[in-house]
C-alpha positions as CSV (number, residue, x, y, z in Angstrom):
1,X,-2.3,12.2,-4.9
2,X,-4.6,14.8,-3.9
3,X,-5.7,13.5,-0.4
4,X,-2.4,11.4,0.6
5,X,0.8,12.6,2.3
6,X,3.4,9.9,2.3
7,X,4.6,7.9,5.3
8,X,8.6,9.0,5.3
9,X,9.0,8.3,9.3
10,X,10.6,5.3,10.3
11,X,8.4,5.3,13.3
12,X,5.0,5.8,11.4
13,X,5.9,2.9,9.6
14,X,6.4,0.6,12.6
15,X,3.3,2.3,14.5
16,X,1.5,1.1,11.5
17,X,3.0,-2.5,11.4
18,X,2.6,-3.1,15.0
19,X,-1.2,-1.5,16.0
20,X,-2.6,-2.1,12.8
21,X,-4.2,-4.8,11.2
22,X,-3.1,-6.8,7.8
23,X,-4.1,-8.4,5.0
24,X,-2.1,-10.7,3.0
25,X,-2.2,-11.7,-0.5
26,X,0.4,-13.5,-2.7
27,X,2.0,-10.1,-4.2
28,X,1.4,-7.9,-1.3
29,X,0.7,-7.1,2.0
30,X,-1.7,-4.5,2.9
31,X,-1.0,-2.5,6.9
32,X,-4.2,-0.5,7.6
33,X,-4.3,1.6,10.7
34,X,-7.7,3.6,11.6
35,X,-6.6,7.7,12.4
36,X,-8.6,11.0,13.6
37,X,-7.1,12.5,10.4
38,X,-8.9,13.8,7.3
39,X,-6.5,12.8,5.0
40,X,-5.1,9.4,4.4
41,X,-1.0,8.4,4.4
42,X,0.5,6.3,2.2
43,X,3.6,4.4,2.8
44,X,5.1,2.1,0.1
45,X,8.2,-0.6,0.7
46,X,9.9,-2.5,-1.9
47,X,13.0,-4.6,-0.7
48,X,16.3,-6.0,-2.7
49,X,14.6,-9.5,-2.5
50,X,12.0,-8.4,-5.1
51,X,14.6,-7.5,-7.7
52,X,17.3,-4.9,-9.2
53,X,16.3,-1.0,-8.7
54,X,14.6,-1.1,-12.2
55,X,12.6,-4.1,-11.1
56,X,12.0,-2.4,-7.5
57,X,11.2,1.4,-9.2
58,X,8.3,-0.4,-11.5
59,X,6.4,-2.2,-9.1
60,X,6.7,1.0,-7.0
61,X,5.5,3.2,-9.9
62,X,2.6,0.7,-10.3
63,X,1.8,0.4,-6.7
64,X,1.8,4.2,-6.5
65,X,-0.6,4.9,-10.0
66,X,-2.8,1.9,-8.5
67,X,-3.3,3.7,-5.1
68,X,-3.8,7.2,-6.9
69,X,-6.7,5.9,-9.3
70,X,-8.3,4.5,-6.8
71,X,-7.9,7.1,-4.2
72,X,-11.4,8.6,-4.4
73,X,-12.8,4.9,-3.5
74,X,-10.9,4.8,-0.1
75,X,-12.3,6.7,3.2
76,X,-10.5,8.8,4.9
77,X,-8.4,8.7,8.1
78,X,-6.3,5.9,7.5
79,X,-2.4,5.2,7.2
80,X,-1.2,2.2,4.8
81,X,1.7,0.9,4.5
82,X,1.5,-1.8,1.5
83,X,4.3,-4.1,1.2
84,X,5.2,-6.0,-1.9
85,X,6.6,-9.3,-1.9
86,X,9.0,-11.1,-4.1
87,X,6.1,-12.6,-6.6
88,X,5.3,-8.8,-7.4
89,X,8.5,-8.3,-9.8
90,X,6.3,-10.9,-12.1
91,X,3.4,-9.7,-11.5
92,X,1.5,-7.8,-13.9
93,X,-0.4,-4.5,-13.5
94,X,-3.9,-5.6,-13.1
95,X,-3.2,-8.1,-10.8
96,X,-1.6,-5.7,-8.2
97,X,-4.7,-3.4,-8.5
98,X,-6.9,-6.5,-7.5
99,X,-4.9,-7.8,-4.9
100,X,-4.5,-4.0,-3.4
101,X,-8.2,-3.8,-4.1
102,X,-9.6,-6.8,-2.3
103,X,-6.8,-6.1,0.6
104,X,-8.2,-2.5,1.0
105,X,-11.8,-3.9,0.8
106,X,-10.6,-6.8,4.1
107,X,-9.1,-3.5,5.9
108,X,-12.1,-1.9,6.0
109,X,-10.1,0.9,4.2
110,X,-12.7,1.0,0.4
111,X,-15.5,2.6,0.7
């Protein structure tokens, strides 16, 4: 990701959770918060209740490669924290990237 640093503190994530603003969709939920940074940080989290770590590592792979393609079509100065919920294990590819999409495009995050 050539514009993305990843979320990793426990108290970025909850910064993120509690002053920014969500979006919700049936396989995820999308936490935007507006920064004065160039850059954007991404934070991913995928609990037990979505699966086994095989199940958890693949919608985290594909949540990952969605946000990296896509990248280019987000501004800037934004930390997300997207959170996948249990109908994610099922869910295919493309219909993460919509969901993420049309979540990204409510936040105010897409270009």
């Amino acid at each position: 990701m050539r514009f993305t640093s990843s979320l990793k503190q426990n108290r970025d994530f909850h910064r993120v959770y509690r002053k920014g603003t969500s979006a919700v969709r049936p396989c995820l939920v999308v936490y935007a918060r507006r920064t004065n940074g160039r850059t954007n940080r991404l934070g991913l989290t995928v609990t037990a209740k979505v699966g086994k770590a095989h199940t958890r590592n693949l919608v985290r792979r594909r949540l990952r490669e969605i946000y990296r393609l896509h990248e280019d079509g987000l501004r800037p100065g934004f930390d997300m924290v997207v959170v996948a919920r249990t109908r994610a294990a099922a869910a295919d590819y493309w219909r993460l990237e919509r969901e993420f999409l049309s979540a990204s495009q409510e936040l105010g995050a897409a270009r």
